[in-house]
DOLO-504201 format. One record per residue: y, z, x of N, C-alpha, C in turn; residue in one letter. Coordinates in steps of 0.02 Angstrom, whole numbers, plus 50000, padded with zeros to 5 digits. Layout:
<nodes>
YZXYZXYZXA...
</nodes>
This chain:
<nodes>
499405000050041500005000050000500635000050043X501124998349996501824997850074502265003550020X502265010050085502685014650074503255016450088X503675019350065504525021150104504455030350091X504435031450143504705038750144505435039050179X505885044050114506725042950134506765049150144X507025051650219507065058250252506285058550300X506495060450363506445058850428506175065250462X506245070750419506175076650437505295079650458X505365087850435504545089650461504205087250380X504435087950337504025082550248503995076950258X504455070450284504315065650270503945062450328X504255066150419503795062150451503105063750472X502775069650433502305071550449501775067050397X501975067850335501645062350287501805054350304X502305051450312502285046450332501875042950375X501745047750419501205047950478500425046950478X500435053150414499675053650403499555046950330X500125046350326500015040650269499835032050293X500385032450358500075026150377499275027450432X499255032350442498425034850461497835032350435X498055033650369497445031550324497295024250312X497875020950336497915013250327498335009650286X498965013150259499495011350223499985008350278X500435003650247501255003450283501605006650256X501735008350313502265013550304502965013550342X503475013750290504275013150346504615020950315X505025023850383505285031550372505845031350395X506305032250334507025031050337507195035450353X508005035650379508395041250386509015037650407X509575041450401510235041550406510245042850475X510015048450486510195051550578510015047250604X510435040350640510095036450687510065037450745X510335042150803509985046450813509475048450820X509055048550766508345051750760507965047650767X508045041650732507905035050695507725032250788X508475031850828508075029050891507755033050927X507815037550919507315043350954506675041550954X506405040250891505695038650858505605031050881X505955027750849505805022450913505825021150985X505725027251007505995026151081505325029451103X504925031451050504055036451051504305044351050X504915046651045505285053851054504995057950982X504945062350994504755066450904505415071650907X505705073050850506285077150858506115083150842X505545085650803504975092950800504665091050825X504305099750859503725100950887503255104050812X502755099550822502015098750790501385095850817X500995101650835500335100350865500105093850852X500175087850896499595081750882500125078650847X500615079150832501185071450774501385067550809X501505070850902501755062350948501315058050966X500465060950951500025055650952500015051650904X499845056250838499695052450793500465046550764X501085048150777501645043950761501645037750822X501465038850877501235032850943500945028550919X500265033050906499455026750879499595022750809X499955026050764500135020550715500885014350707X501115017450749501805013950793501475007050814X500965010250864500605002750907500244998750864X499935001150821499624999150729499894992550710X500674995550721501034990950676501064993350582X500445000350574500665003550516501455008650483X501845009150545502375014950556502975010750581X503325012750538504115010550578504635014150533X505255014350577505925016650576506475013150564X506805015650509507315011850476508005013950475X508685016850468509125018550436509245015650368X509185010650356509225007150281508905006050250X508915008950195508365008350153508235003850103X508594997750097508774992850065508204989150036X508074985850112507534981050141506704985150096X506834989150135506044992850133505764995550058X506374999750012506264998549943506254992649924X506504989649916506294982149881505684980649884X505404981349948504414977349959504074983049927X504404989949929503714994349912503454996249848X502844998149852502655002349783502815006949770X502745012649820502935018749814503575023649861X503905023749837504645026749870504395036449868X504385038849928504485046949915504865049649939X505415055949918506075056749918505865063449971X505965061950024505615068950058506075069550116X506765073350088507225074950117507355081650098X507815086350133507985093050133508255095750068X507885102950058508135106349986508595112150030X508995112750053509135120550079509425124250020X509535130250034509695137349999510465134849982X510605132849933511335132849921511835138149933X512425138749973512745142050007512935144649936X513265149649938513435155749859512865157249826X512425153649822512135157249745511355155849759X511265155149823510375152949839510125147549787X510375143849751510095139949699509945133049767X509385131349741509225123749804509815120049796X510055116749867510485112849847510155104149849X510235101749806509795095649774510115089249804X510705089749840511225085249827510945078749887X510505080849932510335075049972509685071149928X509575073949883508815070749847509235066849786X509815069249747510255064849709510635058349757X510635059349798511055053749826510665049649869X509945051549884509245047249894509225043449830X509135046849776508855043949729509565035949687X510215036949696510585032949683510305026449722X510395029249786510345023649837509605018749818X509185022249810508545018649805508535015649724X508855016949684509015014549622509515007449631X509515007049698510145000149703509754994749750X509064997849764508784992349791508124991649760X507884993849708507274993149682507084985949678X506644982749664506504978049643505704977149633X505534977049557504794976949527504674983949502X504324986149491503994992149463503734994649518X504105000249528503895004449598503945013149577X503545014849599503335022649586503735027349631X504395031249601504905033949635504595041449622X504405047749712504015053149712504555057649758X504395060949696504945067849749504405071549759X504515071649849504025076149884504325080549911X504965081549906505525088749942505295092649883X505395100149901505185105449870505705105249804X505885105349750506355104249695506205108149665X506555109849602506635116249538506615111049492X506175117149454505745114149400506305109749314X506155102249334506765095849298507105093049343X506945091549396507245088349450507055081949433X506325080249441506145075349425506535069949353X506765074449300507135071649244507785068249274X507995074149294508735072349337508675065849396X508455064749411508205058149484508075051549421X507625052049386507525047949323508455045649303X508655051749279509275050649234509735043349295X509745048149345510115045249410510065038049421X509375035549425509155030349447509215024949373X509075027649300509285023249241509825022949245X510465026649238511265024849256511425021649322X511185020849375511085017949434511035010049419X510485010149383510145002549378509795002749312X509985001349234509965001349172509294997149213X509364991349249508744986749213508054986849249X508114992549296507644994649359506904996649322X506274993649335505754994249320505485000349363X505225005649323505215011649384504935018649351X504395021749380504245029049340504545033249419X504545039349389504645044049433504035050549412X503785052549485503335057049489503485062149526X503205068149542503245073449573502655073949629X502655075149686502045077349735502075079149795X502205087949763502485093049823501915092749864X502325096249942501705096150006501755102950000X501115104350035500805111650041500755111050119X501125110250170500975110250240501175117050275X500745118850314500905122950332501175119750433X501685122450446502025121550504501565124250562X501365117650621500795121250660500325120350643X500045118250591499345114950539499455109750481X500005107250503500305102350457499895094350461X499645093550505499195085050505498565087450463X498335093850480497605094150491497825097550396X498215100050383498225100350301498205094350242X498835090650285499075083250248498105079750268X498075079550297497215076450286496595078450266X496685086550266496155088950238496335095550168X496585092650128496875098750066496615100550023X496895106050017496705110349972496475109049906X497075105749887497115098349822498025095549818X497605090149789498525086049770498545086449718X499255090149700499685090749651499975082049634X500145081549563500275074849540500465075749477X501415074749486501605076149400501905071949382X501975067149313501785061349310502115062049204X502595057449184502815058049113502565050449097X502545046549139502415039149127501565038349167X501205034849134500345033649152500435027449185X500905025749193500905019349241500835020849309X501205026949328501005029449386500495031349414X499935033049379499525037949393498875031949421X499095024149440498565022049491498775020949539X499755021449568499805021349610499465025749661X499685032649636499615037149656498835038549656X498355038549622497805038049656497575033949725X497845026549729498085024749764498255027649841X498785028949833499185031349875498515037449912X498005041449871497715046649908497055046349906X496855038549891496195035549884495715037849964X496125037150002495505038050076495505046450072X495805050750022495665058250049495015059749993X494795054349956494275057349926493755055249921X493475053750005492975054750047492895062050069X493465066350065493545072250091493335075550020X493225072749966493095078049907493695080149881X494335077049894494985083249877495275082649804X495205090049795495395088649720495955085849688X496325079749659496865077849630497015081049571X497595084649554497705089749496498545083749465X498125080449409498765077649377498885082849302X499485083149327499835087749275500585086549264X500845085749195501705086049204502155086749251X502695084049243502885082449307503275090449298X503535093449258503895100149279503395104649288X502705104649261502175108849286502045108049379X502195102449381501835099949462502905103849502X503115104349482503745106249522503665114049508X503385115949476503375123449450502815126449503X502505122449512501605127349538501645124549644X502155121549636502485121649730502885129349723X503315129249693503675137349703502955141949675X502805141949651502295148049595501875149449676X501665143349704501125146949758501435148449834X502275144449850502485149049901502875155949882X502845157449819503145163649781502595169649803X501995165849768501495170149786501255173749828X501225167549886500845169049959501425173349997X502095173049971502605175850012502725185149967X502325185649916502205190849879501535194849917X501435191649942500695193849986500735196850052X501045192150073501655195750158501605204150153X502275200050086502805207950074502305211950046X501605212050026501335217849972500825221650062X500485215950108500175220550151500755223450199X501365220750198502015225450229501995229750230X502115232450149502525239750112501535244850122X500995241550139500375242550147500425246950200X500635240650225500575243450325500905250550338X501595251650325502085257150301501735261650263X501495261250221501015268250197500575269550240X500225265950300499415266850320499805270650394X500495268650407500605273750468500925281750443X501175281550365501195289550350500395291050353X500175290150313499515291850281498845294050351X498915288250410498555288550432497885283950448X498265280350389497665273050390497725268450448X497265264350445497365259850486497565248550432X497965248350435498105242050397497675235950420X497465236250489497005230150500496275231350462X496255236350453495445236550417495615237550334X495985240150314496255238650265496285232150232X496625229350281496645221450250496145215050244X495495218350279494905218250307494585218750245X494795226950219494205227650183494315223650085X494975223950096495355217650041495215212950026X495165209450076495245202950099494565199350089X493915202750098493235202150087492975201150004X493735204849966493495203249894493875197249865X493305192549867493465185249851494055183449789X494105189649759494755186249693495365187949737X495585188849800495945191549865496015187749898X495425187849947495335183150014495835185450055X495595183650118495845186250191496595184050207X496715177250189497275175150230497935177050170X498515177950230499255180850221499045187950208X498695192050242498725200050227498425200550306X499135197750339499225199950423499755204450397X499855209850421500605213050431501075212850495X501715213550469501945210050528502735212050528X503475206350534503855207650530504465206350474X503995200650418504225198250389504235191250376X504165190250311504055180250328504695176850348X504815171950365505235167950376505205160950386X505625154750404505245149150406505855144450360X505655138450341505935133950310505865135650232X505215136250201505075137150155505145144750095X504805148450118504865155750073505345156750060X505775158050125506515162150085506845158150028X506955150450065507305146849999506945144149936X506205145949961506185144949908506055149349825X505925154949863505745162049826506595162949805X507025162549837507775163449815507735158049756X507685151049777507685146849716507375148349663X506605150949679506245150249583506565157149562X506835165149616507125168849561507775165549528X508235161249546508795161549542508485156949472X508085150749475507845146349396507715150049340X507215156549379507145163249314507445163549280X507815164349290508715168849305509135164449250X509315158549247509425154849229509205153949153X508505152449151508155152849102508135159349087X508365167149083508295171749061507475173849055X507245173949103506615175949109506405176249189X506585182649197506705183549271506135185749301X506065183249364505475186549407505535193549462X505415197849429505525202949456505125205249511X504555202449501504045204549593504485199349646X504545194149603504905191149670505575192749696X506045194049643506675197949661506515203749711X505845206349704505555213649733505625210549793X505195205249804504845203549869505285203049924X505935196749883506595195749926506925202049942X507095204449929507585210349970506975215950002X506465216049980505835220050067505805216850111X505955208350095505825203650147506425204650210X507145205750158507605205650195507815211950256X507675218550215507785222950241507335223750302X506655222450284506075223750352506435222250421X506645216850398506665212250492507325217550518X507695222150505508225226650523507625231850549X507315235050508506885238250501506505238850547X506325234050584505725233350650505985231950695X506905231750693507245234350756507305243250745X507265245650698507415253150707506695256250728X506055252050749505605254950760505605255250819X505815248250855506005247350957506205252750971X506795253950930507325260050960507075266850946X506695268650890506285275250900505705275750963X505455269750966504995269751016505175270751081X505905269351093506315270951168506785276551139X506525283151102506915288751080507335290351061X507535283851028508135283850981508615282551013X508565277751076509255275851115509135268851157X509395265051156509255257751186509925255051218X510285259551195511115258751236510965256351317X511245250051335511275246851407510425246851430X509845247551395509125244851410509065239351398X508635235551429508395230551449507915230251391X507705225251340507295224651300506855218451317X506215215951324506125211251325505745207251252X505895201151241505595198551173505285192251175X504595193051166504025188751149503975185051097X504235178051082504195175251035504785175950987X505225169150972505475169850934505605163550880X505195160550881505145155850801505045159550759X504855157150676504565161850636504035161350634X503535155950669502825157650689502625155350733X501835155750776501715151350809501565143050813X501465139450860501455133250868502145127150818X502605129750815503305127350800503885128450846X504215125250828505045127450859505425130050809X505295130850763505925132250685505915140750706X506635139150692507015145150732507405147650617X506995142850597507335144550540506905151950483X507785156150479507505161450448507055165250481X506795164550558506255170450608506505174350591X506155180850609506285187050607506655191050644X506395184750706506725185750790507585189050774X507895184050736508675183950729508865189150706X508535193550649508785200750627508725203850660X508075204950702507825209350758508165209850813X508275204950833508725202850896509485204850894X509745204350833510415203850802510635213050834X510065216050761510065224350759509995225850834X509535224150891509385227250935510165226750984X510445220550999510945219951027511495223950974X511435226050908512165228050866512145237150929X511455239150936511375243950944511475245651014X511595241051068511795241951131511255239551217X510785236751157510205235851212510455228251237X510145225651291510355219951344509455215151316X509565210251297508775206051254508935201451340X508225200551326507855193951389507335192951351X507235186651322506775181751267506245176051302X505715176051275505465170551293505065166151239X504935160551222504465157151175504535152751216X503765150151195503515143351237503905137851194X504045135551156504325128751123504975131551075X505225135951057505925137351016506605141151043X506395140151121507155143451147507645138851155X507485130851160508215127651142508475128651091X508045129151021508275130150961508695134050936X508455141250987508695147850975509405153150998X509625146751061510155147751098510755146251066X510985142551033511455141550965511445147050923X510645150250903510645155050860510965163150915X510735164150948510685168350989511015168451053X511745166251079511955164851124511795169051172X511965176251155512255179951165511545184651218X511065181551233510475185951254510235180651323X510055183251383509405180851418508885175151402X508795168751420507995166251412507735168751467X506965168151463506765168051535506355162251531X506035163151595505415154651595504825158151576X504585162851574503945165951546503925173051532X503385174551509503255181551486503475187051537X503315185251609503255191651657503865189651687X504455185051681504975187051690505405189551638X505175187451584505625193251551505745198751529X505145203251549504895209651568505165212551620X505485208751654505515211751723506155217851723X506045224151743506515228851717506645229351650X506215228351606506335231751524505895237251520X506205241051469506175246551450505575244351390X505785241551363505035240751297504975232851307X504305232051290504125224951285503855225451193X504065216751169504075216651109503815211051105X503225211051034502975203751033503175203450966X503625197450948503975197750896503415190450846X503215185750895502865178350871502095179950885X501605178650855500955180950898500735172550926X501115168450973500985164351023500285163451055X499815161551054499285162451080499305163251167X499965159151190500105162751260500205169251262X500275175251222500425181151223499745184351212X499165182451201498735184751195498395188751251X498345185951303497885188851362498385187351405X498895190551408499365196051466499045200051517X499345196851584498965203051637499535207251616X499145213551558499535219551556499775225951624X499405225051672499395226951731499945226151782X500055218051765500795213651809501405215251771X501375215351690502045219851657502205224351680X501595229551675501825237451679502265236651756X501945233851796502255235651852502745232751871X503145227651817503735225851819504185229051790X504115232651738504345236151695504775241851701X505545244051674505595251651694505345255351651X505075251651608504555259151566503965256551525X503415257851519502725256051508502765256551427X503295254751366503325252551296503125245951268X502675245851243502215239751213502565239351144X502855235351096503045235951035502655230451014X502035230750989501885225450944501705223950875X502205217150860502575218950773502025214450763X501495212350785500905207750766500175209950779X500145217750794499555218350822499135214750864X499215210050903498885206150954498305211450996X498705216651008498325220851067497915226551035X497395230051045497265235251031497525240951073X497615246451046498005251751065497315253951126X496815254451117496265256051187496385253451235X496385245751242496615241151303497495242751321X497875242751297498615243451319498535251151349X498255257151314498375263251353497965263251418X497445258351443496975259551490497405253351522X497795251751523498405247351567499055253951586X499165256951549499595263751559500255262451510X500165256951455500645256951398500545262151360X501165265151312501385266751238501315262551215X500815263451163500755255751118500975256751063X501375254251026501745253850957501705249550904X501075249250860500875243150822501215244550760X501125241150709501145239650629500585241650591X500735247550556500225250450499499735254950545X499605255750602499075258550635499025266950650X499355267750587499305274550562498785279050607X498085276250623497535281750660497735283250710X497965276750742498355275250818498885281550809X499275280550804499995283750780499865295750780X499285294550745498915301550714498735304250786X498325296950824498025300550904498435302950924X499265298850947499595299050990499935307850967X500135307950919500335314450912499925319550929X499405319550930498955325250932498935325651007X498825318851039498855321951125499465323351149X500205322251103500795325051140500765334851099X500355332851063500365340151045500035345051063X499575344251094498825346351143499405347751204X499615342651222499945342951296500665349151296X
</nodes>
């Protein structure tokens, strides 16, 4: 099939990618030219595990190419998908829609034939009506359905999702669409993957409903973790023993520092703010957002108890600062509150991440990079793993300590067990590890 994905970004060029993969043409517009020659030049402007291969090998294909204009390329295609940026609208967190309305004009001025117009940016639920409205006043005589078909990618596992999913969402007011779009995801069901066609405001509703959810899940083993260090529990087995009961399941009940990222915040702000709107408000999620917000302050006031309630002119060092591993998105980390509070409070930061410290230096002028882990340890007072990096995993804890002016382990990801860090000669300071926490008192109280 000959596709146009409009927006250039981590939605459109990750699908675009895996779309001309499967054996489609595919052209991926964008305005930023800039970007546009970047990509033709073989450059990727995100870091994503495996996308500068896979955008190369279909480049050389002859399935993949780069456009600024989108003129040309709507006109030949069947299927147009609008997979440009929703951000948090400045005042009022409501998405701001306005680059997916002014996609959708533009591609309303070059249609030609009956072509299947898909908003794949994350949208609030009647967007799809609104893009419709846009594109009939655009072009009264334009032959054209419009569909919905949010991505579920996760950043860092984004190829290996877009090809192997969970299921595709597909929302759909006109049945004319519904062979493009089989179409369009015909080679994934060799993989068995389930296609879920449903209304098109149902299919815009159940993209927020499940990052609402999963970001309700964060925040619920959080406020978990926080009881299991009064109490005494331990939260990794906890979430263990949760997690094993299948109406549950294991994944998103890590505790940690808080979600962050492209997605959750704006978009959990967006579906409360639609609630809201509609007078039927979501109150776990209103819950979720402000635990979400406050935490990441919060797990700077734990650094600073852990160095006795004083960090004035110390040396802090910080491990990781995207909002997760294997990315650069410096968007919404946790890093930034943490980092923010720790410097409001007087301490001197030296940072390291393997792929998000260009990102982060705009965000964060004001701190140290280093080139790796054991220089930026060097003379700190606490060490902090803020990203769980798989380079942070197996640390010669041995070469820290003895760089270190003081043997403080802070880890907001549990990576380490508290046995191995004290038999290195760390204070180890985890999340939820309440038993941990119970020992340590008892041998300063023995002593």
């Amino acid at each position: 099939m000959r596709i146009v994905m409009i927006g250039s970004g981590y939605v459109g060029l990750v699908s675009g990618a895996c779309l001309a993969d499967f054996g489609h043409d595919v052209v991926c517009v964008d305005k930023d030219a800039a970007k546009i020659e970047k990509l033709r030049g073989g450059g990727i402007p995100i870091y994503e595990p495996g996308l500068e291969q896979l955008v190369a090998s279909n480049v050389a294909a002859g399935r993949l190419s780069f456009e600024t204009d989108l003129s040309a390329p709507v006109a030949g295609a069947d299927v147009v998908f609008i997979g440009v940026g929703t951000p948090a609208r400045r005042g009022d967190g409501h998405a701001d829609l306005s680059y997916v309305h002014a996609a959708a004009k533009e591609i309303a001025q070059a249609l030609s034939g009956f072509t299947v117009i898909v908003t794949k940016s994350t949208v609030p639920v009647g967007t799809g009506d609104e893009v419709e409205r846009i594109v009939r006043e655009a072009n009264p005589d334009a032959d054209f359905a419009v569909a919905s078909n949010p991505e579920f990618l996760r950043e860092g596992a984004a190829i290996e999702d877009f090809k192997r999913p969970d299921r595709i969402v597909v929302g759909i007011e006109d049945e004319r669409a519904r062979a493009p779009m089989e179409a369009v995801y015909r080679p994934l069901y060799l993989n068995r993957s389930p296609i879920l066609f449903t209304s098109r405001r149902t299919s815009e509703l159940i993209k927020y409903a499940a990052n609402a959810f999963l970001a309700m899940k964060i925040t619920f083993i959080n406020e978990i973790a926080d009881l299991c260090e009064k109490v005494g529990a331990d939260v990794q087995d906890v979430s263990r023993g949760i997690g094993l009961d299948n109406r549950i399941g294991p994944k998103f009940l890590h505790a940690g520092p808080g979600y962050g990222g492209s997605c959750f915040p704006k978009d959990t702000s967006a579906l409360a703010k639609t609630a809201q709107d509609f007078e039927s408000p979501l109150r776990l999620i209103e819950a979720t957002i402000a635990i979400n917000d406050t935490r990441k302050r919060a797990m700077a006031r734990k650094v600073i108890a852990a160095l006795d309630g004083d960090v004035r002119g110390k040396r802090i060092a910080v491990l990781g600062l995207t909002f997760k591993p294997n990315t650069d998105d410096m968007r919404e980390a946790p890093s930034l509150s943490i980092v923010q509070a720790l410097t409001d409070a007087g301490a001197r930061i030296s940072a390291y991440d393997p792929e998000g410290m260009e990102l982060a230096k705009p965000m964060l002028p004001d701190i140290d990079y280093a080139a790796s882990p054991y220089a930026a340890a060097e003379g700190a007072a606490a060490l902090v793993i803020v990203t769980e990096w798989d380079a942070f995993r197996a640390l010669d804890l041995k070469r820290l300590k003895a760089s270190m002016a003081s043997p403080v382990l802070v880890d907001l990801r549990n990576v380490y067990r508290e046995e191995e860090t004290e038999a290195a000669g760390f204070r180890h300071v985890g999340i939820g590890r309440g038993t941990a926490t119970l020992r340590h008192e008892m041998r300063q109280a023995a002593e």
